[in-house]
N, CA, C and O atoms as CSV, one atom per row, in Angstrom:
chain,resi,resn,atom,element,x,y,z
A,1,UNK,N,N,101.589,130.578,67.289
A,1,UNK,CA,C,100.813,129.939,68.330
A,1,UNK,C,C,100.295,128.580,67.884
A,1,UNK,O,O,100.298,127.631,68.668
A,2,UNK,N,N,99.828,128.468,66.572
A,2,UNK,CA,C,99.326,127.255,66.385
A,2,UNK,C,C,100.727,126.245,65.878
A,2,UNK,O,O,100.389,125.062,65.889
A,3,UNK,N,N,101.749,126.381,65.576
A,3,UNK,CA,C,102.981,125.816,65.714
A,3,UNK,C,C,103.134,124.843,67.067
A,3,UNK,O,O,103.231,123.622,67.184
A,4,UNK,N,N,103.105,126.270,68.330
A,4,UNK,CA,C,103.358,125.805,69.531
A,4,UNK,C,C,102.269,124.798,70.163
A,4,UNK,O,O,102.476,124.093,71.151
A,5,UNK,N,N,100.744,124.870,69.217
A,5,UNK,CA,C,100.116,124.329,69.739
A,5,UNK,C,C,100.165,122.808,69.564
A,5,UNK,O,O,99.928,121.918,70.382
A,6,UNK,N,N,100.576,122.740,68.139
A,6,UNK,CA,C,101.032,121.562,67.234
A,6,UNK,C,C,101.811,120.555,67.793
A,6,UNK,O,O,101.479,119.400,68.059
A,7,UNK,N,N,103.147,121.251,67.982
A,7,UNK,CA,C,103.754,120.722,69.073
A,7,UNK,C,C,103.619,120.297,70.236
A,7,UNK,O,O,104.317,119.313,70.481
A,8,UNK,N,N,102.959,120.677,71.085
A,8,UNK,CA,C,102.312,120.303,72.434
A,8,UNK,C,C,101.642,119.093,72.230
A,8,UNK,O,O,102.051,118.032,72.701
A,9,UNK,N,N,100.509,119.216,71.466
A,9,UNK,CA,C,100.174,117.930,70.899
A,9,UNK,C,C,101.070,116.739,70.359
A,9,UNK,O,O,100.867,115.667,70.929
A,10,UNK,N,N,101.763,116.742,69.632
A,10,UNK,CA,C,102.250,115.787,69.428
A,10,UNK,C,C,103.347,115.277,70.184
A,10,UNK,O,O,103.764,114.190,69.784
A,11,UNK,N,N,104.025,115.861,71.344
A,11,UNK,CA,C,104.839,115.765,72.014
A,11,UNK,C,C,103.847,114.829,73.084
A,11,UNK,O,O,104.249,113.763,73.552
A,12,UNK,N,N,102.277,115.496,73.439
A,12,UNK,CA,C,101.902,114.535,74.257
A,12,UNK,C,C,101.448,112.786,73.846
A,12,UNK,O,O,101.503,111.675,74.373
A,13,UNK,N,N,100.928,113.505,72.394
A,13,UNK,CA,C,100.920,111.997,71.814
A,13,UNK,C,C,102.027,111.019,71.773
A,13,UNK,O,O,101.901,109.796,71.822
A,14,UNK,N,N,103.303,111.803,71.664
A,14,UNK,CA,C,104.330,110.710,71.883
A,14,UNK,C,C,104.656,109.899,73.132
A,14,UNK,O,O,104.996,108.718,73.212
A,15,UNK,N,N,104.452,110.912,74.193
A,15,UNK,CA,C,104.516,110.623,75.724
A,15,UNK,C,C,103.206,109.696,75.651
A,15,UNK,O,O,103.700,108.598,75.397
A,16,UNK,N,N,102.059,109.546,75.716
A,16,UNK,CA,C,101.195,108.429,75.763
A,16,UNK,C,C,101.240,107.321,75.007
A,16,UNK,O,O,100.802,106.172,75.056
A,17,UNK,N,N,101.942,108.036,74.240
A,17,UNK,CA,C,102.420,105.761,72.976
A,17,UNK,C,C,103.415,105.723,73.596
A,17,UNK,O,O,103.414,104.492,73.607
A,18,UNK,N,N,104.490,106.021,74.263
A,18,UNK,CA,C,105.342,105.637,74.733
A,18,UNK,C,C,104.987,104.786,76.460
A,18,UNK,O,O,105.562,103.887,77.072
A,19,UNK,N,N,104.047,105.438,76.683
A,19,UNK,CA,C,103.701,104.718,78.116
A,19,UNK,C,C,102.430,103.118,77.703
A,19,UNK,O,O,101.945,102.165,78.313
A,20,UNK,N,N,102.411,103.539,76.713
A,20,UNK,CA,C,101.403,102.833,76.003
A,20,UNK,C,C,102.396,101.238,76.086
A,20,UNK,O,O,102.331,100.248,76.814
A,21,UNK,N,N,103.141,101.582,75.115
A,21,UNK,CA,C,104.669,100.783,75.023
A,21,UNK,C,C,104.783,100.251,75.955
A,21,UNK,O,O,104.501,99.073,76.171
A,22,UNK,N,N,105.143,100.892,76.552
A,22,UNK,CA,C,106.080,100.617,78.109
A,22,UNK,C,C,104.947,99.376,78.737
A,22,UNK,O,O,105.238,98.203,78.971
A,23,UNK,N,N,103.563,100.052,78.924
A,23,UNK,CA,C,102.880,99.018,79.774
A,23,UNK,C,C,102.549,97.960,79.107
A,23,UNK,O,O,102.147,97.008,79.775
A,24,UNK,N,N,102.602,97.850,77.980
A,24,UNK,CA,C,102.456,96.514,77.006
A,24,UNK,C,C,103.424,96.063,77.673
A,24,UNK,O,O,103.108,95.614,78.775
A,25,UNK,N,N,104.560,96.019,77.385
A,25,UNK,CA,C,106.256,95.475,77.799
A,25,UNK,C,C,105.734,95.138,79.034
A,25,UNK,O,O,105.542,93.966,78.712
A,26,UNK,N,N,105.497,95.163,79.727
A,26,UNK,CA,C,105.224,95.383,81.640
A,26,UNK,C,C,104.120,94.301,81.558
A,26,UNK,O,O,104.177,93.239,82.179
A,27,UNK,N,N,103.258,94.612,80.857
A,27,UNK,CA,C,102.204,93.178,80.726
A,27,UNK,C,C,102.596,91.895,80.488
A,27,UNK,O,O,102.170,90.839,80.955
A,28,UNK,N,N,103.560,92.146,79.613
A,28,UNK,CA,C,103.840,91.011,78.844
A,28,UNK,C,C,104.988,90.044,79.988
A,28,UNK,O,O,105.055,88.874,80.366
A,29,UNK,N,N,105.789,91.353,80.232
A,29,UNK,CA,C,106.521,90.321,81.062
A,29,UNK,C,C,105.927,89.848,82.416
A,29,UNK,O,O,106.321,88.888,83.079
A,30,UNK,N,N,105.255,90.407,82.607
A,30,UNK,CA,C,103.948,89.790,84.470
A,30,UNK,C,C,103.677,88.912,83.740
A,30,UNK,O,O,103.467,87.966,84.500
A,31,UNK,N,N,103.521,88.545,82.644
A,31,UNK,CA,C,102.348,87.498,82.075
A,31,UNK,C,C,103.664,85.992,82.141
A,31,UNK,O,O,103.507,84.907,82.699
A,32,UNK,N,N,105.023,86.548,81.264
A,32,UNK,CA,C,105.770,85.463,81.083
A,32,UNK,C,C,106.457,85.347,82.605
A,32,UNK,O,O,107.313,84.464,82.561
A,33,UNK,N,N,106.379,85.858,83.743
A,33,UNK,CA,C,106.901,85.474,84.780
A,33,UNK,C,C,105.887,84.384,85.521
A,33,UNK,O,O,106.300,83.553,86.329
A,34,UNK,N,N,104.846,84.483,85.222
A,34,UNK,CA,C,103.347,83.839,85.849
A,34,UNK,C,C,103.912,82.518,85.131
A,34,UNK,O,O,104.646,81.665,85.629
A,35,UNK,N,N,103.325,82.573,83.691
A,35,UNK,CA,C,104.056,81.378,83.302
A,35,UNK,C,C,105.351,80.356,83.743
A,35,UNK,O,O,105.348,79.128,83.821
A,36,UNK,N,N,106.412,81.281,83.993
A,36,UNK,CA,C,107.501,80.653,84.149
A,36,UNK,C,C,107.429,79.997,85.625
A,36,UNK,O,O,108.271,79.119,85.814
A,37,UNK,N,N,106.431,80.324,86.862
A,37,UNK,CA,C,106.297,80.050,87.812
A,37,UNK,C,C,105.254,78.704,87.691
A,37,UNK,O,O,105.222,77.733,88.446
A,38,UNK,N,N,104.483,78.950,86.592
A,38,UNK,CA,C,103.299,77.456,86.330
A,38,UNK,C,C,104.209,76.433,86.501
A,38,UNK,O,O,104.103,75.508,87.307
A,39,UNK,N,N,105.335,76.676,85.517
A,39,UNK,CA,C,105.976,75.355,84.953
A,39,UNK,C,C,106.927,74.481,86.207
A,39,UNK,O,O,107.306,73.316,86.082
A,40,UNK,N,N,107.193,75.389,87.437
A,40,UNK,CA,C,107.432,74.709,88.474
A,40,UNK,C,C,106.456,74.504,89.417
A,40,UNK,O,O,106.840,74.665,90.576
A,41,UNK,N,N,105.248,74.179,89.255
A,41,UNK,CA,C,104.501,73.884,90.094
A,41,UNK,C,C,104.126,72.403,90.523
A,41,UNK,O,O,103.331,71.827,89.781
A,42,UNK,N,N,104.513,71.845,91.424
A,42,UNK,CA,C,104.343,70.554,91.947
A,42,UNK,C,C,103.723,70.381,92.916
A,42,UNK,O,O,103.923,70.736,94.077
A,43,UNK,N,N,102.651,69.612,92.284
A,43,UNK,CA,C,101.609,68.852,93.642
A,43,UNK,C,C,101.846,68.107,94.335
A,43,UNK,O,O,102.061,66.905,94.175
A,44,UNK,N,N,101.834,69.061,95.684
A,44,UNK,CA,C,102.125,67.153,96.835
A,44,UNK,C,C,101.399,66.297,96.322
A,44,UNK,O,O,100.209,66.515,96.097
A,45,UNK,N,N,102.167,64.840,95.966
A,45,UNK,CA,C,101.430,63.739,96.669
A,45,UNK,C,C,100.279,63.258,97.589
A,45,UNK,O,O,99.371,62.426,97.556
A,46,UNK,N,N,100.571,63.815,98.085
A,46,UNK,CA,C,99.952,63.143,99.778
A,46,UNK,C,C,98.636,64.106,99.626
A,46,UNK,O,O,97.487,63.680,99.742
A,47,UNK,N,N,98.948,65.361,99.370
A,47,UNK,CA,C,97.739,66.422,99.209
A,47,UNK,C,C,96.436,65.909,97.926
A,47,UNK,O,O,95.215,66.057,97.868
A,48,UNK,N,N,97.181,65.442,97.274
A,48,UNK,CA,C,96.575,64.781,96.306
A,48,UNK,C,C,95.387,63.834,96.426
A,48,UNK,O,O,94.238,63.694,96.006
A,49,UNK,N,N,96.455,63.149,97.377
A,49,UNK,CA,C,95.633,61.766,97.866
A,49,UNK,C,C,94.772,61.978,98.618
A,49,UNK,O,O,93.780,61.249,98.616
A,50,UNK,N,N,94.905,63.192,99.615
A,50,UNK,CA,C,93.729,63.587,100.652
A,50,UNK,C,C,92.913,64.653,100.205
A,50,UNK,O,O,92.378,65.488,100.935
A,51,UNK,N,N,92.821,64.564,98.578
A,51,UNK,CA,C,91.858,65.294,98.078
A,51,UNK,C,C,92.128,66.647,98.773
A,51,UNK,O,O,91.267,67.111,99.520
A,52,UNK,N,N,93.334,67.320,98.547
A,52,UNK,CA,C,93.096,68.822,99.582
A,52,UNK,C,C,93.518,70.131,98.576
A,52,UNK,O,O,94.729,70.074,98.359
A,53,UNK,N,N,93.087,70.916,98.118
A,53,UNK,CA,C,92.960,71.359,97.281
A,53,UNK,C,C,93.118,73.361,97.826
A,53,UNK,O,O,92.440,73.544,98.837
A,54,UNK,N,N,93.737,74.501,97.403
A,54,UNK,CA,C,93.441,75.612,97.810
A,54,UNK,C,C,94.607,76.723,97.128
A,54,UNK,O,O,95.675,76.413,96.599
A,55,UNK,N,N,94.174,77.783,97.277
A,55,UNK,CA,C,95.185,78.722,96.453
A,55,UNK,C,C,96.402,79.454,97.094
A,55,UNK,O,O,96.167,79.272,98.289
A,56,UNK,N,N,97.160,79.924,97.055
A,56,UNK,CA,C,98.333,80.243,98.042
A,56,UNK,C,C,98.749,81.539,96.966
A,56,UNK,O,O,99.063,81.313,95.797
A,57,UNK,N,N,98.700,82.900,97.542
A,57,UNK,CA,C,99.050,83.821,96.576
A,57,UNK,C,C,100.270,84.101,97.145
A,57,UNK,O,O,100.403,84.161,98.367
A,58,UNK,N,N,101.244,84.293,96.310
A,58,UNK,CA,C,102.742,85.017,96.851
A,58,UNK,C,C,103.305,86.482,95.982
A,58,UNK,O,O,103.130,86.763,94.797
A,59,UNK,N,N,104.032,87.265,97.055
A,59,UNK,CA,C,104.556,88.219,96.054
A,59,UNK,C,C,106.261,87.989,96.305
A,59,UNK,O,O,107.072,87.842,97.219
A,60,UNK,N,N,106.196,88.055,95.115
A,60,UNK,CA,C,107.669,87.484,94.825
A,60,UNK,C,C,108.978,89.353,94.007
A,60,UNK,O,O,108.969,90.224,93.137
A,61,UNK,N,N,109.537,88.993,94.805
A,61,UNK,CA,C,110.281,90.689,94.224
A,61,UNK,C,C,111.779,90.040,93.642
A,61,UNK,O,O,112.681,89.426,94.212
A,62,UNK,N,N,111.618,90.400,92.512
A,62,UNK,CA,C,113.490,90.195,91.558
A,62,UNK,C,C,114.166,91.164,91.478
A,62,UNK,O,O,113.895,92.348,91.674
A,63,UNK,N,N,115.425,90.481,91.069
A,63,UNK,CA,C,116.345,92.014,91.056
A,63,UNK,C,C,116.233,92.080,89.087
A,63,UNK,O,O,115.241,91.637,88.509
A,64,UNK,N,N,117.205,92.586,88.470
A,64,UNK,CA,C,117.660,93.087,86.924
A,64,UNK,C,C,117.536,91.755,86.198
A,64,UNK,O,O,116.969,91.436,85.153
A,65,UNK,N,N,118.451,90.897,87.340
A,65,UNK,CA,C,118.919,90.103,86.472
A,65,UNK,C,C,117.948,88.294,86.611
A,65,UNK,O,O,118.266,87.180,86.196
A,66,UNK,N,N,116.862,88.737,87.298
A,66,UNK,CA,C,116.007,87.685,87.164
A,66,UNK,C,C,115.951,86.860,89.033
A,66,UNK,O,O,115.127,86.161,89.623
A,67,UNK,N,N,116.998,87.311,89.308
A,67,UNK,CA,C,116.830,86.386,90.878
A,67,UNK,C,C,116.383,86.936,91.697
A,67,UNK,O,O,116.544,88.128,91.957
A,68,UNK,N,N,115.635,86.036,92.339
A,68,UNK,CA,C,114.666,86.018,93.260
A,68,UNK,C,C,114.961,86.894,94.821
A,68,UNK,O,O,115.253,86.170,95.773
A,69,UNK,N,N,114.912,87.890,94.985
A,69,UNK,CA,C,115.388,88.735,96.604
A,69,UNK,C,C,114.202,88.614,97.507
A,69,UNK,O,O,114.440,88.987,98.656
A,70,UNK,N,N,113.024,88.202,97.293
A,70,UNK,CA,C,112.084,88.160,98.298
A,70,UNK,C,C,110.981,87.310,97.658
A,70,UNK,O,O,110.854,87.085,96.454
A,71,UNK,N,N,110.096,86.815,98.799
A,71,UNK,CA,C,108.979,85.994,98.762
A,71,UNK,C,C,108.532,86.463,99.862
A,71,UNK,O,O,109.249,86.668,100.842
A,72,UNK,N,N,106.908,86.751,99.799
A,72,UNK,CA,C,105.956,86.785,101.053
A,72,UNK,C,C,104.567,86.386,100.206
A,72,UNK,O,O,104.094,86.678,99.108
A,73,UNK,N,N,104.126,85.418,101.529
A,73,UNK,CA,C,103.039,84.674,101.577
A,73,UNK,C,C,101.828,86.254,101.368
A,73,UNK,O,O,102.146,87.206,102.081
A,74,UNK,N,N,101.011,86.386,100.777
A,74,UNK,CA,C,99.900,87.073,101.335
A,74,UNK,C,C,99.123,86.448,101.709
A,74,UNK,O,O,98.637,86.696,102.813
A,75,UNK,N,N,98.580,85.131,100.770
A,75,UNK,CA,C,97.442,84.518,101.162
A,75,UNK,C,C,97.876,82.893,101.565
A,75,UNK,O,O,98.430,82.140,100.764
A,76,UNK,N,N,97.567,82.581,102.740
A,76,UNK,CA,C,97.653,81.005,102.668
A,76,UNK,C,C,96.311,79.974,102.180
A,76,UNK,O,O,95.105,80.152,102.351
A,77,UNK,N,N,96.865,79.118,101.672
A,77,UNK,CA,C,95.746,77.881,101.912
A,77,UNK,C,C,95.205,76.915,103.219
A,77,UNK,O,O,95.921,76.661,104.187
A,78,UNK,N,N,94.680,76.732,103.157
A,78,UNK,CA,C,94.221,75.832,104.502
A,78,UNK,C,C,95.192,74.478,105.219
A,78,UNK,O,O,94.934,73.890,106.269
A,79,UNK,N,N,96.277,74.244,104.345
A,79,UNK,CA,C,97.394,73.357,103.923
A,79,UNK,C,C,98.296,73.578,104.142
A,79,UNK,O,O,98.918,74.225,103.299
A,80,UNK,N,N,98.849,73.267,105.170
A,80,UNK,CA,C,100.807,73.859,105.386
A,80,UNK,C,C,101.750,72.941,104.200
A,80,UNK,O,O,102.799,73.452,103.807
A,81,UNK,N,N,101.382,71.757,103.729
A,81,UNK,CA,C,101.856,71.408,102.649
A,81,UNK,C,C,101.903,72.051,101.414
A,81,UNK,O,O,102.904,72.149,100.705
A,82,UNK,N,N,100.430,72.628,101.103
A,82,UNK,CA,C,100.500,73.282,100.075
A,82,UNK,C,C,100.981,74.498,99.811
A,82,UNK,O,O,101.208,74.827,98.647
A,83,UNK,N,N,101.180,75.256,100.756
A,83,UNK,CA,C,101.628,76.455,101.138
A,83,UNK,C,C,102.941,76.427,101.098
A,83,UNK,O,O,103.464,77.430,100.613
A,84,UNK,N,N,103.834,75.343,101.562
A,84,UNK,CA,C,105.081,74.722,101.454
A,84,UNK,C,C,105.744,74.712,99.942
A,84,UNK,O,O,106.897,74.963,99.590
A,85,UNK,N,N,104.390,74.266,99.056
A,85,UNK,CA,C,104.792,73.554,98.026
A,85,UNK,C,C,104.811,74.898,96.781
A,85,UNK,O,O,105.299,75.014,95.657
A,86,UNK,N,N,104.184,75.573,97.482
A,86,UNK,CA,C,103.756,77.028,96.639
A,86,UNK,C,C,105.338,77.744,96.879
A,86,UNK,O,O,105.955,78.038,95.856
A,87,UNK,N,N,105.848,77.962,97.942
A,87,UNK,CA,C,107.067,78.752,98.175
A,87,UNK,C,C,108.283,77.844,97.259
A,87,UNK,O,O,109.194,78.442,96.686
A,88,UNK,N,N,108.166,76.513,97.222
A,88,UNK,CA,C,109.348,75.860,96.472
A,88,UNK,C,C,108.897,76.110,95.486
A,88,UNK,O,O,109.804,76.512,94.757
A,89,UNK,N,N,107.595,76.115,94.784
A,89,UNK,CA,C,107.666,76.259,93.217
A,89,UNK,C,C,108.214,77.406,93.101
A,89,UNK,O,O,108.660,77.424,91.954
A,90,UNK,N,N,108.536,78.748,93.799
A,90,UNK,CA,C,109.101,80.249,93.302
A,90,UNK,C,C,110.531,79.633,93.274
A,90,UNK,O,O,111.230,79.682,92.261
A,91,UNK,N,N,110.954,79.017,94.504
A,91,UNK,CA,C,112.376,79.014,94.495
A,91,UNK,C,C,112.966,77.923,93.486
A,91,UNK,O,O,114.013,78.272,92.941
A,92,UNK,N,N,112.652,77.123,93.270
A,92,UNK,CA,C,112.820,76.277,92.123
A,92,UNK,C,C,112.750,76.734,90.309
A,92,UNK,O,O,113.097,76.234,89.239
A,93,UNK,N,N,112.053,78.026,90.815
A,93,UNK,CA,C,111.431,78.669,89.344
A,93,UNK,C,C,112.594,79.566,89.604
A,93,UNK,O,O,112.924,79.708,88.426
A,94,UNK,N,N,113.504,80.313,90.302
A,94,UNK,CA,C,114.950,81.020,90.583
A,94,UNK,C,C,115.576,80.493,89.307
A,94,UNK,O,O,115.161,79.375,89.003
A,95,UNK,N,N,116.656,81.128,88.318
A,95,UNK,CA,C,116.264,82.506,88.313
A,95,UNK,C,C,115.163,82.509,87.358
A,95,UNK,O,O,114.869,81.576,86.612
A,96,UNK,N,N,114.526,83.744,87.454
A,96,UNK,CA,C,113.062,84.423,86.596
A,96,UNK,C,C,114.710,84.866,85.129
A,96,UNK,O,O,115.924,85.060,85.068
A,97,UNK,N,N,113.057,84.756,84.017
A,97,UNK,CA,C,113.679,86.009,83.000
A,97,UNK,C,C,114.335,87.318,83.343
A,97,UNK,O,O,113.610,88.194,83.814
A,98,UNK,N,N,115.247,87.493,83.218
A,98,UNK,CA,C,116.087,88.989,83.704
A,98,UNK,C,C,115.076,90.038,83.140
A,98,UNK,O,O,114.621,89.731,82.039
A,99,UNK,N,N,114.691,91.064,83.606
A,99,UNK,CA,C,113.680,92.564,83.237
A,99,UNK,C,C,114.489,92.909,82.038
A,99,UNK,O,O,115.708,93.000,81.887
A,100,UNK,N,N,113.286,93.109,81.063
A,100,UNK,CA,C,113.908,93.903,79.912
A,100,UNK,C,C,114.467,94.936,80.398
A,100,UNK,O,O,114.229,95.355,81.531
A,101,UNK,N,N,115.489,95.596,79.376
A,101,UNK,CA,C,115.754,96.662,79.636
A,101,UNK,C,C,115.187,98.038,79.121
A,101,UNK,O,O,115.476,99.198,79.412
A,102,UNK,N,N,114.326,97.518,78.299
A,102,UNK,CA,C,113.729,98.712,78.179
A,102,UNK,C,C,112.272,99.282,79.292
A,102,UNK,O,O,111.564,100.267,79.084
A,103,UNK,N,N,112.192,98.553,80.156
A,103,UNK,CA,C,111.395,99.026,81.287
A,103,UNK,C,C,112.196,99.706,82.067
A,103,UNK,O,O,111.615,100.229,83.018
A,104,UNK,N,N,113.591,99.928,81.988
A,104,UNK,CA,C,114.402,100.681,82.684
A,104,UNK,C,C,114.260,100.573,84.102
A,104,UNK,O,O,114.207,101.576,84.814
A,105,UNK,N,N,114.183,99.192,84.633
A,105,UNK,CA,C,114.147,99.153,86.715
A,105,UNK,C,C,115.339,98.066,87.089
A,105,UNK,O,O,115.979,97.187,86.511
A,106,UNK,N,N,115.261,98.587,88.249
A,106,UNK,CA,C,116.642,97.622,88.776
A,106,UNK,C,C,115.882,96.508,89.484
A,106,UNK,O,O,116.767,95.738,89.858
A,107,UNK,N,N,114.514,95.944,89.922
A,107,UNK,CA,C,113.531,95.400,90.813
A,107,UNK,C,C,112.695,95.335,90.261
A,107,UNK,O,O,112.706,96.134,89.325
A,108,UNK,N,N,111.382,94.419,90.356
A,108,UNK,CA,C,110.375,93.951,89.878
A,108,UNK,C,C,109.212,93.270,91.131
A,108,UNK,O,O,109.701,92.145,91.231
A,109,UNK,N,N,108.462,93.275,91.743
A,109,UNK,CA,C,107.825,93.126,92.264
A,109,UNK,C,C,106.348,92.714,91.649
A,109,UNK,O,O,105.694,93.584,91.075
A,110,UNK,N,N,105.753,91.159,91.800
A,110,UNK,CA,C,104.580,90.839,91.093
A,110,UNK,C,C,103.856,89.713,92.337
A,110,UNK,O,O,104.425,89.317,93.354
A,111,UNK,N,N,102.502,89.386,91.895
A,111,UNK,CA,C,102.250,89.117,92.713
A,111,UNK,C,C,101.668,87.359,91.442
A,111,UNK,O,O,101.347,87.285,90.256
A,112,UNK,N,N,101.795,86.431,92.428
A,112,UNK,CA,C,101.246,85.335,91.677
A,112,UNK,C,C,100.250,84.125,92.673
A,112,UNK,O,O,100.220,83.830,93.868
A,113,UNK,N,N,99.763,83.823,91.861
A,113,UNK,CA,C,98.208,82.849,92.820
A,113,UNK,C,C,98.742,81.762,92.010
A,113,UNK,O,O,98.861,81.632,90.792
A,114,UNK,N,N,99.145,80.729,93.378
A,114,UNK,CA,C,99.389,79.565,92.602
A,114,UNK,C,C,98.238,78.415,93.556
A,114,UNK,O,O,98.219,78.065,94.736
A,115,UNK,N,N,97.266,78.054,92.216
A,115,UNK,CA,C,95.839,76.743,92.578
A,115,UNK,C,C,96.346,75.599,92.576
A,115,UNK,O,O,96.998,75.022,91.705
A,116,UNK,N,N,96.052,75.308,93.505
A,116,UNK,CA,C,96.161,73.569,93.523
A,116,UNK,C,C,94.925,73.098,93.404
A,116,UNK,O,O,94.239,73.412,94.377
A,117,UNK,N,N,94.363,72.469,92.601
A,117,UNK,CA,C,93.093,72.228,92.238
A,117,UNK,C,C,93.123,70.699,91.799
A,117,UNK,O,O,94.211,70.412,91.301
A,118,UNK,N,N,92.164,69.570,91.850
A,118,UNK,CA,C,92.371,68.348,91.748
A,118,UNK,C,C,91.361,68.575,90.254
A,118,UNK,O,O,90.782,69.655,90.139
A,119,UNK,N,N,91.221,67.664,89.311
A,119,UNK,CA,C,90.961,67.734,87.639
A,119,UNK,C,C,89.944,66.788,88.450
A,119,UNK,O,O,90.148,66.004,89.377
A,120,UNK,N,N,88.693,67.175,87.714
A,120,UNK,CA,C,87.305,65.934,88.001
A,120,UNK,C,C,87.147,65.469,86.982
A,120,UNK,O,O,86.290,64.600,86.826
């Protein structure tokens, strides 16, 4: 009995470092997809100039291999420019890092807030 109990235990300990794992991996890559979406981010001009400033959240869904199968607005800004400018930075950011494979999914679904904010 205390064999079987032994076992139980450590079988669950393995199952929780392993999810442990897993959601590290899962963090890490939400984190480097966020990033990879910063680096295409372009400020209108014109928005610039008219001081117009606001956040535009999108959820963006990939397939395995990093490309982009969907975009939806959740949140708009007050700005059809900026809101504009938020959907080209995803598609311009096409393709994403392909999903590890050790998260084992064929799809990825994340959600990203991209600020347009003017520097004082």
């Amino acid at each position: 009995m205390k064999l079987l109990k032994l076992l139980f235990v450590l079988a669950v300990t393995a199952a929780a470092s392993n999810t442990a794992s897993a959601n590290d991996a899962l963090n890490q890559y939400a984190t480097q997809l966020k990033k990879h979406t910063a680096q295409h981010v372009r400020y209108p001009r014109r928005a610039q100039e008219r001081k117009w400033e606001g956040v535009v959240q999108l959820q963006v869904t990939i397939d395995a291999q990093g490309q982009v199968q969907n975009i939806q607005v959740l949140k708009e800004s007050n700005y059809s420019s900026l809101n504009r400018a938020a959907l080209r930075s995803v598609e311009s950011a096409n393709p994403y890092p392909a999903i590890p494979a050790e998260l084992g999914i064929d799809s990825y679904e994340f959600v990203v807030p991209i600020n347009f904010k003017l520097s004082s």
